[in-house]
N, C-alpha and C positions, 0 to 999 in steps of 0.2 A: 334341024338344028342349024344357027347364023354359023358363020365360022368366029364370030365377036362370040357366041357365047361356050364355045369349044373351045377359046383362048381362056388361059389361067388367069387375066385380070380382065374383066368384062368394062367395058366404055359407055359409060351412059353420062352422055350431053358431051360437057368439058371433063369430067371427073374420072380416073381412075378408081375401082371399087376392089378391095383384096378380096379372094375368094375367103370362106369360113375357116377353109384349114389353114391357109396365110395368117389370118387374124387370129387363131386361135395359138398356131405357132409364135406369132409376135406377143402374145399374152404368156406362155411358157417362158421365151425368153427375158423379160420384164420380171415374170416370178420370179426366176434363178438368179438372174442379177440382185432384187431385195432380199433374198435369203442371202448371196455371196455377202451382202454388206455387211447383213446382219451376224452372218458369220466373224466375219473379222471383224467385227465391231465386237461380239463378243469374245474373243480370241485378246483384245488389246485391253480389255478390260479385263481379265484374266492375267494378262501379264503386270498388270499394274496393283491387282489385288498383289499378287504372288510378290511385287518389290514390294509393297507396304508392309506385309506380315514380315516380310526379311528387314526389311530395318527397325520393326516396332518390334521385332523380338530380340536386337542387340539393347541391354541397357545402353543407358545414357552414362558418361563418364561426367556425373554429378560436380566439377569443380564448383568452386564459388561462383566463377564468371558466369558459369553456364545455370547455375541457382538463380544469381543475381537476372539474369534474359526469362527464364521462366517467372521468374515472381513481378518482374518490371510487365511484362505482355499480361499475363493474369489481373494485375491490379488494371490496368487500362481498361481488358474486358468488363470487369467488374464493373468499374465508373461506368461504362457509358451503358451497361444494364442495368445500373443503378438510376441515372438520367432518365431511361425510359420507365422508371420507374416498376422493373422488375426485377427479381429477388434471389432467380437463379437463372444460370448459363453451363449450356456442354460446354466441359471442358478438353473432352478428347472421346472422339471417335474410333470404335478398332473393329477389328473382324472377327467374328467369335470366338476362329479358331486361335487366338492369343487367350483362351480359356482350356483345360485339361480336361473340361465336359463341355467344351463347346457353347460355354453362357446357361446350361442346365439350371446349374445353383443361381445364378443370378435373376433368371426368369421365373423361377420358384422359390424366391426371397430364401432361402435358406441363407442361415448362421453364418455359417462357414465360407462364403461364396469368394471373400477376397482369397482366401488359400489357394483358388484355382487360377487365379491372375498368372501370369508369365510376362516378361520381358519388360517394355516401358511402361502396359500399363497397371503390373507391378510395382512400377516403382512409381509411378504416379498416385494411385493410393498407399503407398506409404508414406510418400513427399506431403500428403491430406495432414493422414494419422497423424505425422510426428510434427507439423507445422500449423496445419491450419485448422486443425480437431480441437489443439485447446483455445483457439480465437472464436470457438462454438460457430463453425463453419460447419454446415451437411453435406457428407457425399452422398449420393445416390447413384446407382447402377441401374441400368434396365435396358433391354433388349429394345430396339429402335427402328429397327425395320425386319419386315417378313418376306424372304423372296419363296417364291411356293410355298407357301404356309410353313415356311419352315424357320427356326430363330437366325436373324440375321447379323449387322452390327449391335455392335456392344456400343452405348454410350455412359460417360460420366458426366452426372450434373452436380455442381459446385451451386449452397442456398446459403442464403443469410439473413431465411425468414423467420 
């Protein structure tokens, strides 16, 4: 045996070459690093669901001013869904667990299903009902994404087909 190839990084030509367990260790480290990201990248997204659920479970302190910015933004949406010449738009996105079965009833069209609403978007379909139900507006509710196969956001779609 050379004493080059008894050394831990062997020399051939100009190049230094890592031994297998060097590279394989540099390949560990590179793994742990993309899990650490992915860690804390799911860790900040976890903290951002957890603010969302906390402010979309205080209602809204419905004033006029605050009517008057909801129905001024809404009507905007509408125009320019309407421009593009389609008939409905989400109007608000939430996390299921702002449902008491978790979006259960909503993704199995049952009756009942606004009963289970809480917080804003509670009062978001009521703001429908009591305003824009008799302008023969449509709500519709339906589960919107599946993370693990499992029911994820709630969305509301506003029609006025």
């Amino acid at each position: 045996m050379t004493a080059a190839a008894s050394e831990p990084h062997t020399i051939l030509g100009d190049e230094s070459f890592m031994s297998a367990d060097d590279l394989r260790h540099y390949m560990q480290e590179l793994e742990q690093a993309k899990l650490s990201k992915e860690l804390e990248a799911m860790s900040r997204e976890d903290k951002a669901r957890a603010a969302l659920v906390k402010t979309l479970s205080t209602p809204l302190d419905l004033t006029p001013e605050v009517l008057g910015q909801i129905a001024q933004n809404l009507v905007s949406k509408m125009k320019v869904a309407a421009q593009r010449g389609e008939t409905e738009i989400m109007v608000m996105r939430f996390p299921n667990t702002l449902c008491t079965d978790k979006g259960r009833a909503i993704n199995n069209a049952e009756e009942g299903w606004p009963e289970t609403l809480t917080g804003r978007p509670r009062q978001a379909f009521e703001l429908w009902r009591d305003h824009l139900r008799p302008g023969h507006y449509k709500l519709k509710a339906m589960v919107v994404d599946w993370p693990n196969g499992m029911p994820g956001d709630i969305g509301f779609f506003l029609s006025w087909a």
